[in-house]
C-alpha positions, 0 to 999 in steps of 0.5 A: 644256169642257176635259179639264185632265190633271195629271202627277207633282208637279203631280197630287200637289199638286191631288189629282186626275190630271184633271178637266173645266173649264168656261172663258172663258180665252182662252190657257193663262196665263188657265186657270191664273190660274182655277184659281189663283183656285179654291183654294189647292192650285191657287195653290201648285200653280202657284206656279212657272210656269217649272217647269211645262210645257204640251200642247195636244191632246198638243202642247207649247205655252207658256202664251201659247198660244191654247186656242181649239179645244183639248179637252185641256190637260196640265200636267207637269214638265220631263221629264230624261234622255235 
């Protein structure tokens, strides 16, 4: 079981801040590819890989990125600023 954390638009899009994910996903690419598969606020949520990154247990990651091990995965925009 994975805590799945969703920020900013990507929250307003699911209609959840957070949720826990029964997964046999092996990298994060394949989480998403589940959740896309689940309903389509997932698929539209989604759409845009490249406008979205990753944490893995609060580290930034890729979504090749292994999620053996990992008990928390963060979705969120590209932050700006400085």
């Amino acid at each position: 079981m994975i805590e799945v954390l969703y920020f900013a638009w990507l929250r307003e899009r699911i209609g959840l801040p957070k949720e826990q994910v029964e997964t046999g996903a092996a990298t994060v690419r394949e989480l998403v590819a589940e959740l896309c598969a689940r309903e389509p606020r997932y698929a539209a949520a989604f759409e845009n890989p490249a406008a979205i990154r990753v944490a893995l247990d609060q580290e930034l990651a890729d979504f090749d990125a292994p999620l053996m091990g990992v008990r928390e995965v963060a979705f969120f925009p590209p932050m700006t600023g400085g």
